[in-house]
C-alpha positions in Angstrom: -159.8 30.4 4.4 -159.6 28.9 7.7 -156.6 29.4 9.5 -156.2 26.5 12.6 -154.3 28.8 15.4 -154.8 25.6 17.6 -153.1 23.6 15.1 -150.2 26.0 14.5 -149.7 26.7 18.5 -149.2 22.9 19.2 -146.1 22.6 16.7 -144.6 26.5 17.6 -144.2 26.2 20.7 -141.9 28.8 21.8 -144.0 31.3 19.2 -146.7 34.3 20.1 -149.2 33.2 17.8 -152.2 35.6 16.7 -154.9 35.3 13.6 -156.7 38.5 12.2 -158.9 39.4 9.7 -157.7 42.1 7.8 -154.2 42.6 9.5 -153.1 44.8 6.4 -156.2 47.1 6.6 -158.5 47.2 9.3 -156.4 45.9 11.7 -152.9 47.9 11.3 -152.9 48.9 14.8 -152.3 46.0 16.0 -149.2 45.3 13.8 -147.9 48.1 14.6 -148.3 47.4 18.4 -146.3 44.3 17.4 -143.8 45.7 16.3 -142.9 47.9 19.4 -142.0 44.6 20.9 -138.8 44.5 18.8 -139.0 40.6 18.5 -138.8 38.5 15.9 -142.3 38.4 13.3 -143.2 36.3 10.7 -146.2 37.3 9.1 -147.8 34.5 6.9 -148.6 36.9 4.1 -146.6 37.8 1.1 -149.5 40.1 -1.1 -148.9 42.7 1.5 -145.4 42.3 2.0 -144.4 45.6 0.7 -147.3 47.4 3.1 -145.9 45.6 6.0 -141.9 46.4 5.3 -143.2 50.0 4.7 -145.6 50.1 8.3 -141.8 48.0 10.0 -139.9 51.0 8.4 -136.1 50.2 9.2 -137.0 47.6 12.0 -133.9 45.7 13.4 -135.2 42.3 14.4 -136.0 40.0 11.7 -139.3 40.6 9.6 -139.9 37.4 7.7 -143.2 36.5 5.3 -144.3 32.7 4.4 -147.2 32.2 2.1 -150.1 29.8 4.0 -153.0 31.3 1.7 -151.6 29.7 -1.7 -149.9 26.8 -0.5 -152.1 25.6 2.2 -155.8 27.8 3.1 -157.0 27.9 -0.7 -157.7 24.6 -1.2 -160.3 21.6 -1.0 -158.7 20.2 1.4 -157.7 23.9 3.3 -159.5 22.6 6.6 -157.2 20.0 7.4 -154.3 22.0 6.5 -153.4 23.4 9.7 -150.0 21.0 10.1 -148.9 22.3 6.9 -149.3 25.8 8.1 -147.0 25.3 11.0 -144.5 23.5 8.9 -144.4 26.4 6.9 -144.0 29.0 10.1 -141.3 26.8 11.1 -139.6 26.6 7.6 -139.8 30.3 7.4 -138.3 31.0 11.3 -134.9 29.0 9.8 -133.2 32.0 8.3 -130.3 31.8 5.4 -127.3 33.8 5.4 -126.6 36.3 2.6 -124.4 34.9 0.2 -121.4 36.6 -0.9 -122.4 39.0 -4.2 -120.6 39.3 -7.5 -120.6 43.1 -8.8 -121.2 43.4 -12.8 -120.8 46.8 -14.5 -121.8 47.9 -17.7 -121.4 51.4 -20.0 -124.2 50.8 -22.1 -121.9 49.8 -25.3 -123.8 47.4 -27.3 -123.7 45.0 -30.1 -126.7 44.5 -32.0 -126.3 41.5 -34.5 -128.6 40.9 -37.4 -129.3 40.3 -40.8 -131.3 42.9 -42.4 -132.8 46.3 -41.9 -135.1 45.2 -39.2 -131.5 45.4 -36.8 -130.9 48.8 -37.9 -135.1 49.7 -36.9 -134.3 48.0 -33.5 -130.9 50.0 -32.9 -132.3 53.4 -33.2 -134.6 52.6 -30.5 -131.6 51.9 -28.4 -129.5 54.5 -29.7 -130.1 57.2 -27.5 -129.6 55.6 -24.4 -126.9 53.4 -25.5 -123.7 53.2 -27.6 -124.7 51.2 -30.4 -122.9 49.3 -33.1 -124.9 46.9 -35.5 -123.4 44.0 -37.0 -125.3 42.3 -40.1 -124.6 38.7 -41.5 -124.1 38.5 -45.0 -126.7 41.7 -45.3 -128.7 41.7 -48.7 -129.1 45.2 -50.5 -129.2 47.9 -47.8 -130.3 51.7 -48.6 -127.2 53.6 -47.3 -128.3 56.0 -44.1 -128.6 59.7 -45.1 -126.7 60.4 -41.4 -124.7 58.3 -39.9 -126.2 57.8 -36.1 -124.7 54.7 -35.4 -122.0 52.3 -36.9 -123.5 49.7 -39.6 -120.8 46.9 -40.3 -120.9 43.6 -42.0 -119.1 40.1 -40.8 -119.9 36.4 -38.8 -119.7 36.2 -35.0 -117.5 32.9 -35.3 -116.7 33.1 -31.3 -117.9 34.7 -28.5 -116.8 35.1 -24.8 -117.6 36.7 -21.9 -120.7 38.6 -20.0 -122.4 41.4 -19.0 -120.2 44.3 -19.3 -117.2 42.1 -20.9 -118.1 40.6 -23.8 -115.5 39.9 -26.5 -116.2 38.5 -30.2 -114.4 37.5 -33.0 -115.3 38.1 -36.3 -115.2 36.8 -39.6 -115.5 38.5 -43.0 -115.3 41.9 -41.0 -116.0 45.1 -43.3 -116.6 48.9 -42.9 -119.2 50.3 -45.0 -118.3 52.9 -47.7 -119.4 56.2 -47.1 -119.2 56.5 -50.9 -122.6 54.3 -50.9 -124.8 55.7 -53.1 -128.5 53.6 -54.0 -127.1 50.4 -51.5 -124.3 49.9 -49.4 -121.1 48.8 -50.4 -118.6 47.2 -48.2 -114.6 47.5 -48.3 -112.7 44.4 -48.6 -113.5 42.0 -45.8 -111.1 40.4 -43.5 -111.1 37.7 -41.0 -110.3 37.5 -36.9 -111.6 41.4 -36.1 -112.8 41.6 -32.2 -115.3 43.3 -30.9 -115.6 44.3 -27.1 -118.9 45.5 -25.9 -120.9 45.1 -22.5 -124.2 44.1 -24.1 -125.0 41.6 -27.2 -128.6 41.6 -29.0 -129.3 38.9 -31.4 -131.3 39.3 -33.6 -129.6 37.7 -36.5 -131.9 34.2 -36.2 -128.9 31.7 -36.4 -128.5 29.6 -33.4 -127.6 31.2 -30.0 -123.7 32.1 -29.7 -124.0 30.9 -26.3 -124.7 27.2 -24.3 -127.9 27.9 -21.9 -128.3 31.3 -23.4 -130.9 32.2 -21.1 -129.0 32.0 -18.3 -126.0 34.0 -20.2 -126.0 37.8 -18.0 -126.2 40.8 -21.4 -126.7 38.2 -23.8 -130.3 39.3 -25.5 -131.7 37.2 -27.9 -135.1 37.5 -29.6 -136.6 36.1 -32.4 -136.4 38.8 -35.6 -139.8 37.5 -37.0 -141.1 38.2 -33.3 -142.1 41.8 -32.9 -143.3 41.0 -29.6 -140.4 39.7 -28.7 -137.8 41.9 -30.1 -139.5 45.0 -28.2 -139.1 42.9 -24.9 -135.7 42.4 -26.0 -134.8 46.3 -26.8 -136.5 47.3 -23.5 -134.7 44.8 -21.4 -131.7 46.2 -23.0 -132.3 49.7 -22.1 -132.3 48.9 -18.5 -129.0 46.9 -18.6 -126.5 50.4 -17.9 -124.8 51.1 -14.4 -123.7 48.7 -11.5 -125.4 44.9 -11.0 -125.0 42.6 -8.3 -126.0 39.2 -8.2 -124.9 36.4 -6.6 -121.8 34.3 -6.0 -123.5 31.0 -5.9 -120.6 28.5 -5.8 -118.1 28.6 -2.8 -115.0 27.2 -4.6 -112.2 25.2 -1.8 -109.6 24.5 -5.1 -107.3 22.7 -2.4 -110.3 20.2 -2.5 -110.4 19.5 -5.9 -110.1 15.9 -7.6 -109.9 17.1 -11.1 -106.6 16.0 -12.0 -103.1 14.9 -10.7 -99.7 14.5 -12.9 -102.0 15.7 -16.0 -103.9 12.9 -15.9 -107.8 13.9 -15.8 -109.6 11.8 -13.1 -113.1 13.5 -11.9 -114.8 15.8 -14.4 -118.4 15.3 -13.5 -118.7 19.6 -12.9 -117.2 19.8 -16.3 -119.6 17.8 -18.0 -122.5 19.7 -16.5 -121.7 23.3 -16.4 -124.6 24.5 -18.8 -123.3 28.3 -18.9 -119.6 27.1 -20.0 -118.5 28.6 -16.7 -116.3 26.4 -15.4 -113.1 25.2 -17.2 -109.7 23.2 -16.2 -107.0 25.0 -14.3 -104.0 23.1 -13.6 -104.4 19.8 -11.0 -108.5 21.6 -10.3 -111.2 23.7 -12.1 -111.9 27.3 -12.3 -115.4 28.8 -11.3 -116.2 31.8 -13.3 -118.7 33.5 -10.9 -119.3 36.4 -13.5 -120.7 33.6 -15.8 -122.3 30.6 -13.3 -125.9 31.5 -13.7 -126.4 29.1 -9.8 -127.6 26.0 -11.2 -125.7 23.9 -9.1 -125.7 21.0 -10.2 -121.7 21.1 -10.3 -122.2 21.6 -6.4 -124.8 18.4 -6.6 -122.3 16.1 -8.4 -118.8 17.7 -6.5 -118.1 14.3 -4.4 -115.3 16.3 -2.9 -117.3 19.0 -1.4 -114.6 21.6 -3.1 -117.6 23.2 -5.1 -120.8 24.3 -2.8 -124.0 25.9 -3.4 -124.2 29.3 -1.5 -127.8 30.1 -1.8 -128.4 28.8 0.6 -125.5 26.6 1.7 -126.2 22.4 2.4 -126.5 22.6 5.8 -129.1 25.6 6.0 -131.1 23.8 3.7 -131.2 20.8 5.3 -132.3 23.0 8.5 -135.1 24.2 7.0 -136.1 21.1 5.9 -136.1 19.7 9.7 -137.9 22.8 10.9 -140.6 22.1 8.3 -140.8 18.2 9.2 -140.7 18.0 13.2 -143.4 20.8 13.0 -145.5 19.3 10.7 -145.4 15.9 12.8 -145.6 17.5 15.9 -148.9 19.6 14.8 -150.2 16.0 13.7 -150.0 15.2 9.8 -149.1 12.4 8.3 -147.7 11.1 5.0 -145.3 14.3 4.4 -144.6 14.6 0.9 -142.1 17.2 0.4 -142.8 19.5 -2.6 -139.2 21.6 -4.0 -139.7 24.0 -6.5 -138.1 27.3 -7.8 -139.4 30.8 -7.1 -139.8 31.9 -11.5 -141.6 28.6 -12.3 -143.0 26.7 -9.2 -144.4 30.0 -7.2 -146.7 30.9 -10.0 -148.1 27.3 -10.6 -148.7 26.5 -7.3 -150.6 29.8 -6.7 -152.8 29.4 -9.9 -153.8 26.2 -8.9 -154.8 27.4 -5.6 -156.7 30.2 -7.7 -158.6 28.7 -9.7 -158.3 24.8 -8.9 -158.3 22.9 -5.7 -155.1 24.2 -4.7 -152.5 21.5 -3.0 -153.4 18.5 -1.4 -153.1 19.1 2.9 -149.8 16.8 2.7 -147.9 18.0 0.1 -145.4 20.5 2.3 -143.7 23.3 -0.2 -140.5 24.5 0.2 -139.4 27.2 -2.9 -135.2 27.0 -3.5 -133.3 29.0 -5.6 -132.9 26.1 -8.5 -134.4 22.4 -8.3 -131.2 21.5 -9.8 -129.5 22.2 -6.6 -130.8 19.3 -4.7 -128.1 17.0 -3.9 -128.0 14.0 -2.2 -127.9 15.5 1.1 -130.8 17.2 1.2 -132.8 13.9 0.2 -131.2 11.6 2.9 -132.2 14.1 5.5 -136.0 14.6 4.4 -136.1 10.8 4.8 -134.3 10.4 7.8 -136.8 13.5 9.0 -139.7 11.5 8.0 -140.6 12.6 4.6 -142.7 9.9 2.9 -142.2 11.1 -0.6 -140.1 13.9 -2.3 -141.7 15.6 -5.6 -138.9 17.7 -7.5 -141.3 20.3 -9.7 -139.4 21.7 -13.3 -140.6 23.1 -16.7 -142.1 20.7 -19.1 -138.9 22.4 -21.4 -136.4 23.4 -18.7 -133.9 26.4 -19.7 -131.0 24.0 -19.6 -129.8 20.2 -19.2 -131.1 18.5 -16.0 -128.6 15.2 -16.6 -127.1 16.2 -13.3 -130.5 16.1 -11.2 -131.3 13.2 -12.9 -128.1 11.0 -11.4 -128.5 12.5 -8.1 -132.4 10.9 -8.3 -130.8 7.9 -9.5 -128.5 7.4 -6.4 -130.9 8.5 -4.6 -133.6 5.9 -5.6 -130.5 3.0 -5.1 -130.1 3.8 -2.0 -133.0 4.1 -0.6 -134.2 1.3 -2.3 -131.2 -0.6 -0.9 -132.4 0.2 2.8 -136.2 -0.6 2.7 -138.4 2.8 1.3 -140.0 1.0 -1.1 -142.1 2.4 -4.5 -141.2 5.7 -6.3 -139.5 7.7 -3.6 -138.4 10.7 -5.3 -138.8 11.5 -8.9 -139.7 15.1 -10.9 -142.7 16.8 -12.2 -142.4 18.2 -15.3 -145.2 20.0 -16.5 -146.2 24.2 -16.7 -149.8 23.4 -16.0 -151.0 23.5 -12.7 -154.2 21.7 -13.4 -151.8 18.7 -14.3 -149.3 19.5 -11.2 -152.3 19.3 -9.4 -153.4 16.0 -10.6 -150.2 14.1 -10.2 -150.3 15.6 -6.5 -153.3 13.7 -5.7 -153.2 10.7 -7.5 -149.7 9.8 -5.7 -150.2 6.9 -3.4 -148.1 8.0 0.1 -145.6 5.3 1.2 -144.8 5.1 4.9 -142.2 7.2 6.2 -139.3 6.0 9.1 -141.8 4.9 12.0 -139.2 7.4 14.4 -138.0 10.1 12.7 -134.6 11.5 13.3 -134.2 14.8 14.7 -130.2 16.0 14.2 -129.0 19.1 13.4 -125.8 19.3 11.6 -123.6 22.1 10.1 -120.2 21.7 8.4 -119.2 21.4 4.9 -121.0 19.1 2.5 -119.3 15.9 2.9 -119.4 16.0 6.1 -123.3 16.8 6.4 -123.7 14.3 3.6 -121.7 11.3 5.7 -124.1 12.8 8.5 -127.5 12.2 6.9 -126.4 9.1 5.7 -125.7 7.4 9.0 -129.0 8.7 10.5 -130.7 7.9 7.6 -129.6 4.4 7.8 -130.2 4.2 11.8 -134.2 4.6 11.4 -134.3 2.9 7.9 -136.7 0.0 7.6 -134.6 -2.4 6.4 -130.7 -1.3 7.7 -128.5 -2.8 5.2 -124.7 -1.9 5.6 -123.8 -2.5 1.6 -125.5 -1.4 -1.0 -124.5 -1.3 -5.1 -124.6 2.1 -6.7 -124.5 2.8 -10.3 -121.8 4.1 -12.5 -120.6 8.0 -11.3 -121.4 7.3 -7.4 -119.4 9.5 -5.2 -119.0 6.7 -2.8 -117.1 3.1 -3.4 -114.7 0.8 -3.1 -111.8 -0.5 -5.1 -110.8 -3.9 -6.1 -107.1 -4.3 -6.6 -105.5 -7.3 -8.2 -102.8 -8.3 -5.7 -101.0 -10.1 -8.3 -100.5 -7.3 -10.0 -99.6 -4.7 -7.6 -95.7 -3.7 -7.5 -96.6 -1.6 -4.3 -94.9 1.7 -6.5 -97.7 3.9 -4.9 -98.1 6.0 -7.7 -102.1 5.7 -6.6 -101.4 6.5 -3.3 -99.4 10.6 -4.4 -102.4 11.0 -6.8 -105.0 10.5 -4.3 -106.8 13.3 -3.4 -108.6 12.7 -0.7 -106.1 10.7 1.4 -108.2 7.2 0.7 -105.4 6.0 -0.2 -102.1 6.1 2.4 -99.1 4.3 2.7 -96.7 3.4 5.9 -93.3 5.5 6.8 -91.3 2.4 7.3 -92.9 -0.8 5.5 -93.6 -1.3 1.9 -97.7 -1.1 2.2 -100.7 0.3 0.8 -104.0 1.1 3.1 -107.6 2.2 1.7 -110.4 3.9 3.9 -113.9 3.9 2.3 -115.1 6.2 3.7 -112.9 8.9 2.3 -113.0 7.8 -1.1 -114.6 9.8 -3.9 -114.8 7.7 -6.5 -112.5 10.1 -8.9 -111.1 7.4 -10.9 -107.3 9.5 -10.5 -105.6 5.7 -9.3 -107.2 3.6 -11.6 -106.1 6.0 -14.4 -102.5 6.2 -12.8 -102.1 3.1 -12.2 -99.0 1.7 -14.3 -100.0 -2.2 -13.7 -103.6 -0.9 -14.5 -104.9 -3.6 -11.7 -106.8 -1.1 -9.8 -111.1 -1.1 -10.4 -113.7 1.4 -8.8 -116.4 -0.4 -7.3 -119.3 2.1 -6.8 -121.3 1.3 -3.2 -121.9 2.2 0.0 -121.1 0.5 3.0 -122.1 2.3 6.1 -119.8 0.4 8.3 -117.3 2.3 6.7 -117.4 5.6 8.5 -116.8 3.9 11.7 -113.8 1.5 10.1 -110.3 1.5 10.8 -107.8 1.9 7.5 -107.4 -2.0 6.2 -104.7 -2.6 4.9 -104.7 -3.5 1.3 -101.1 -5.0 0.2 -98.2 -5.5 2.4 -94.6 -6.9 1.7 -90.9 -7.5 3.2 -89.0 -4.1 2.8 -85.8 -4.5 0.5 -83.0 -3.8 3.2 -79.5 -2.0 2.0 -76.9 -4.8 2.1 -74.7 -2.3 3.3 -76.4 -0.2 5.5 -79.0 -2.1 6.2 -81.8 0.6 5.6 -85.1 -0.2 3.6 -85.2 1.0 0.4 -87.7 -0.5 -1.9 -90.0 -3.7 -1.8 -88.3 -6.5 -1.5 -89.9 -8.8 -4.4 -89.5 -6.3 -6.7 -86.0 -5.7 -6.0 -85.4 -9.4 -6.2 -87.1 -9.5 -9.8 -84.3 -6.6 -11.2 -81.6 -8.7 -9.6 -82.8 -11.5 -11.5 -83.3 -10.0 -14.8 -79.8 -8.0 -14.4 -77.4 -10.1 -13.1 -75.4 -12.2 -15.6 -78.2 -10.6 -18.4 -76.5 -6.9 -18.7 -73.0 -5.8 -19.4 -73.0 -3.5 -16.5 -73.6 -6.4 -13.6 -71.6 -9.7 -14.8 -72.3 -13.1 -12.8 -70.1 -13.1 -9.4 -68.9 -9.7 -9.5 -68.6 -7.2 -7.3 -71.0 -4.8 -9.4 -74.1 -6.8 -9.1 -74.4 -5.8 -5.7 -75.0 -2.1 -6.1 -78.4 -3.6 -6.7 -79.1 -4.3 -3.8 -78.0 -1.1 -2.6 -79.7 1.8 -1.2 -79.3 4.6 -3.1 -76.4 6.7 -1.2 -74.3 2.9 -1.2 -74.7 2.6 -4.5 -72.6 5.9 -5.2 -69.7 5.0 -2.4 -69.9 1.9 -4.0 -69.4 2.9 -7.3 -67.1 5.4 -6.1 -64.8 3.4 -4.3 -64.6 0.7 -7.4 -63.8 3.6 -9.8 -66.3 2.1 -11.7 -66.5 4.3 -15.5 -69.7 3.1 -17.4 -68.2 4.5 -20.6 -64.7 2.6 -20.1 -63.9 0.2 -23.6 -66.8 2.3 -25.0 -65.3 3.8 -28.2 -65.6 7.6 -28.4 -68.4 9.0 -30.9 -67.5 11.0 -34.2 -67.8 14.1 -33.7 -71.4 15.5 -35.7 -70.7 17.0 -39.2 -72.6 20.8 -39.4 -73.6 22.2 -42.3 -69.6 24.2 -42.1 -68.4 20.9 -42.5 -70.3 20.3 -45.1 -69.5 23.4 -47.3 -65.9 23.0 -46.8 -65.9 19.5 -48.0 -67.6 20.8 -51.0 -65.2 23.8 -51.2 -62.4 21.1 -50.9 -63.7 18.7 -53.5 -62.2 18.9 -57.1 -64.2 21.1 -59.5 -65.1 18.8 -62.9 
C-alpha cells in the first residue's frame, strides 16, 4: 500500500512522523532506537502488535497501535487515503482512561441441565476439572451408572438468578435417584421449590434460554444438544471458566440523579424498559445497576436523560474527544465529505478487514472509529460529529444482533428530528445491518455524501453527560445551516416543555417536591410556580403527580433555553393570617374553602366567631381554638362501647336454656 507521509505530516503537526518498510522485521533497529527516546509512539500496525509490546518490554510512555492497512491502504481507493490515515493517528493519540473493573470468582461448581443421556456424556468430560451436578427434564428411561462419579437428578429449572460464580435456581419436581436402580433409573418422590447454587450453568436441555440476552449472561453456557459442534465449544468454554475474572464496570451509577420515581409514583423508566441482561431493577425513589450482570450495552446510559447512569468504556466526553481528533485532522490533511463509520471490535473489526482482504476495502471517506458497543452511541456523540463536520454518520450491527436495539433506534430517531429541524438534510444517520462485507462494502459506496457545516466547530468539553450533551447541542446549532431555536421531538425526548392549564392549577406544588431535576421551583414568600427548560428531563414525575392532572409534556428543544432566565409559570395573592398577618396558603384557594364551609358545615356556622379560624394560619388557629374552648365532640353523643366475642359468650351463658 501507499502510505502518504506528506499527507499525514500536514494534519500531525506536533508529531515525529516516519514510514518503513518492514519496521517489524528488517527494520527493528530502528524501533528500537525509537524507543530510547521515551516519548510517546503510535505505530499504525496491529498484526505485529504483540512483537512490538515484546521489543517496548515494560516501556513507561504510552505505546499505542491504529490499524491504516485495513481501514485505509488496502483499498481501491488506498491512494487518496492519506487524510484518513491521519484521522486515524490522531483518533488513536486521544487516549481513554481505564475504567473501573468488576472482580467475578468461580469454584468450578457446575450445573449441567439436560434431557437425556447425551448430558450425562457431556458431564464426564467436565467432570475432572469441575464439580458437576446434572440435572435432566422429565428424563426418559436412563440405564443406572455402575459408579456414581457425579450427581444425576431429575426436576424443571422454573427460575433462575444470578451470574458467574453466583448462580441460584429453583426447581420444580426435584428428585434424587434411587441407588436401588436396577435396568433404569428410578426417582424418589418429587417435590417442588428445591435451589440449587452453582457458579456455572450448561444448557443443554433444548427448551428456551433461562435467561433474557443469554449471550451476554457471564457462566451461562448454552448449546444446542443436537449440535455436537456446538456442545464441545460449549464444554471447552466451560472448562476454562474456574479461578478469578475481571471485567468491566461499564455503568457509573450517580443514584442522587435518578428520576425513576418520587412518592411511589413511577415517572422515568426508559433504562428499565431496555436493560437486555435484566440487570437493572427498581430501588426505592431510583434504580439499581447490577454490574456483576450488565453485560455494557449501554443503551440505559444512551436513554438516562438525567445523566445518573453513564457509559464507562469510555466515558461521553472521551469519546466525543476522539471523535474531534479524528475530524479536525482529517480536514486539516484535506478530505472532504467525512462519513463517520462506528462499529464494535467482535463484529465490525473482522468485516471491515475482510473487505479490505479480499474486496475493495473502504471507500477513502468513510473514517472508522471501533467502540465497545454501537448501542452506546447517544445523542452526544452525534451532535458533536456534526458540529465537527461529519457529513454522514453510519452505525454498523449484525444483520441478527445478540439483543434488542429499540434503544439505538430512538436515539437515531432524535437524532434525525433534530437535525432535520436545523438544516442537514437527507438520511443523516441511520445503521447497517448486514454480516457481509461485500454488502457493507456496497452500501458504503453507493451513499450519496451531503454537505457538512461549511465551518466546523472545534470545542473541547469534559464534564458529565448532560452537561457535554447541552454543550454539543449549542455548538451544533451555532454552525447549523438553517439555526432554528425550536424544534418538535417525538414521544420519549429527554428535552421539552410543559403546558399547564392555568385554570386548573391550585398552585399545591406537589409537581414542584417531585421534580427531580429542579425544573420546576417555587418562591420562599409568594404563592408561585417557575419552569426552566433547560433543566427539564422530560420524566413525566409532575404530570403523573399532578392532582388537578392539568400538567402535559411537550417534547422539543428550544435552544434559547440554556441561556433563559426561570419564567414564571403561575402566580397568585398569598392568603395572609387575619391575625398575624403571615402568608399561609394561596389566597383563591383559601377563599374557595371559606366559601364552601362557612354557613355549609356544622363546625363554622354563618357570623360566628369559628369561621374565622379559616382564615387563620396554622399556629392562630390553635390559640384560637384554644382560647374559645372550642370541643368538636361537644352535643356529640358518646359511642357504645364495642361488644367482643366475651360479651358475646356471656350473653349466651346468660340467656335461658329451652
Amino acid at each position: 500500500m501507499s502510505l502518504d507521509a506528506t499527507t499525514v505530516r500536514k494534519a500531525c503537526i506536533s508529531a515525529d512522523i516516519s514510514t518503513f518498510r518492514h519496521l517489524c522485521r528488517a527494520e527493528t533497529e530502528q524501533f528500537r532506537a525509537a524507543l530510547q527516546d521515551g516519548a510517546a509512539i503510535t505505530v499504525g500496525c496491529t498484526q505485529e502488535a504483540p512483537r512490538f509490546s515484546e521489543l517496548a518490554g515494560e516501556r513507561e510512555a504510552p505505546l499505542d497501535y491504529v490499524n491504516i492497512r485495513e481501514t485505509a491502504g488496502w483499498s481501491s481507493e488506498g491512494a487518496q487515503a492519506g487524510p484518513k490515515m491521519a484521522a486515524l493517528f490522531a483518533a488513536a493519540a486521544e487516549r481513554a482512561p481505564d475504567p473501573p473493573l468488576v472482580h467475578l470468582s468461580s469454584e468450578g461448581v457446575i450445573l449441567v441441565y439436560g434431557r437425556d443421556e447425551s448430558a450425562i456424556e457431556a458431564s464426564k468430560l467436565l467432570a475432572d476439572q469441575l464439580d458437576v451436578t446434572v440435572l435432566l427434564d422429565k428424563p426418559g428411561e436412563l440405564t443406572p451408572p455402575s459408579v456414581t462419579v457425579f450427581p444425576v437428578v431429575k426436576g424443571t429449572i422454573r427460575n433462575a438468578a444470578g451470574h458467574l460464580g453466583a448462580f441460584e435456581l429453583t426447581v420444580d419436581d426435584y428428585a434424587h435417584p434411587l441407588p436401588s436402580s436396577r435396568d433404569i433409573l428410578v426417582f424418589e418422590p418429587s417435590r417442588n421449590g428445591a435451589i440449587s447454587r452453582c457458579d456455572l450453568v450448561l444448557d443443554l436441555s433444548g427448551n428456551p434460554p433461562l435467561f433474557p440476552a443469554h449471550d451476554l449472561r457471564d457462566g451461562y453456557l448454552r448449546a444446542d444438544p443436537k449440535d455436537p459442534a456446538s456442545v464441545l465449544r460449549a464444554i471447552l468454554k466451560a472448562r476454562d471458566l474456574v479461578g478469578s475474572f475481571e471485567k468491566p464496570r461499564y455503568i457509573n451509577f450517580t443514584a442522587d440523579l435518578c428520576a425513576h420515581s418520587r412518592s411511589n409514583i413511577v415517572g422515568c423508566h426508559r433504562c428499565l424498559d431496555l436493560c437486555p441482561t435484566g440487570a437493572i431493577t427498581p430501588n426505592g425513589d431510583h434504580v439499581a445497576i447490577d454490574a456483576d450482570i450488565c453485560a455494557g450495552c449501554g443503551q440505559c446510559a444512551t436513554a438516562c436523560p438525567t445523566g445518573a447512569a453513564a457509559y464507562a468504556l469510555p466515558p461521553a466526553d472521551v469519546l466525543i474527544h476522539k471523535l474531534r481528533a479524528m475530524l479536525a485532522a482529517y480536514h486539516q490533511a484535506g478530505g472532504i465529505d467525512a462519513v463517520l463509520l462506528l462499529h464494535d471490535g467482535d463484529h465490525g473489526t473482522p468485516l471491515i478487514e475482510a473487505l479490505a482482504r479480499h474486496g475493495d476495502g473502504l471507500p477513502a471517506n468513510v473514517l472508522p472509529l471501533a467502540v465497545n458497543e454501537v448501542t452506546q452511541i447517544g445523542f452526544e456523540s452525534i451532535a458533536a460529529a456534526f458540529a465537527y463536520g461529519a457529513s454522514n454518520l453510519r452505525l454498523l450491527l449484525r444483520a441478527r444482533p445478540r439483543h434488542e436495539t429499540g434503544g439505538l433506534a430512538k436515539t437515531i430517531a432524535l437524532a434525525e428530528a433534530i437535525l432535520g429541524g436545523l438544516g442537514f438534510n437527507g438520511e443523516r444517520v441511520s445503521t447497517i445491518e448486514t454480516d457481509d462485507p461485500d454488502q457493507l462494502g456496497a452500501t458504503l459506496r453507493a451513499m450519496t455524501p451531503a454537505p457538512a457545516v461549511q465551518q466546523p466547530a472545534t470545542f473541547r468539553t469534559v464534564g458529565r453527560k448532560r452537561d457535554v450533551l447541552h454543550f454539543a447541542l449549542q455548538e451544533l446549532h451555532r454552525v447549523a445551516p438553517v439555526p432554528v431555536d425550536i424544534i418538535a421531538l417525538p414521544t420519549g425526548a429527554p428535552f421539552g416543555s410543559l403546558n399547564i392549564k392555568l385554570d386548573g392549577c391550585t398552585l399545591c406544588l406537589s409537581c414542584v417536591s417531585v421534580c427531580p431535576t429542579g425544573a420546576l421551583s417555587d418562591h420562599p414568600d409568594r404563592p408561585m410556580l417557575r419552569f426552566a427548560e433547560d433543566a427539564c428531563v422530560q420524566c413525566g414525575l409532575c404530570e403523573a403527580t399532578c392532582p388537578e392532572k392539568v400538567i402535559e409534556l411537550v417534547p422539543q428543544i428550544d435552544f434559547r433555553a440554556a441561556t433563559a432566565l426561570t419564567r414564571t409559570i403561575k402566580e397568585e395573592e398569598p392568603a395572609l393570617c387575619i391575625r398575624c398577618h403571615k402568608p399561609f396558603g394561596v389566597k383563591s384557594t383559601i377563599d374557595r374553602v371559606a366559601a364552601k364551609l362557612e354557613g355549609r358545615h356544622w363546625m363554622y356556622p354563618n357570623a360566628h366567631k369559628r369561621a374565622e379560624a379559616i382564615r387563620m394560619c396554622a399556629d392562630c388557629r390553635v390559640i384560637a381554638m384554644s382560647e374559645e374552648g372550642f370541643d368538636p365532640f361537644a352535643g356529640i353523643p358518646e359511642r357504645p362501647a364495642p361488644r367482643t366475642t366475651d360479651d358475646y359468650l356471656r350473653a349466651r351463658d346468660q340467656s335461658p336454656k329451652n
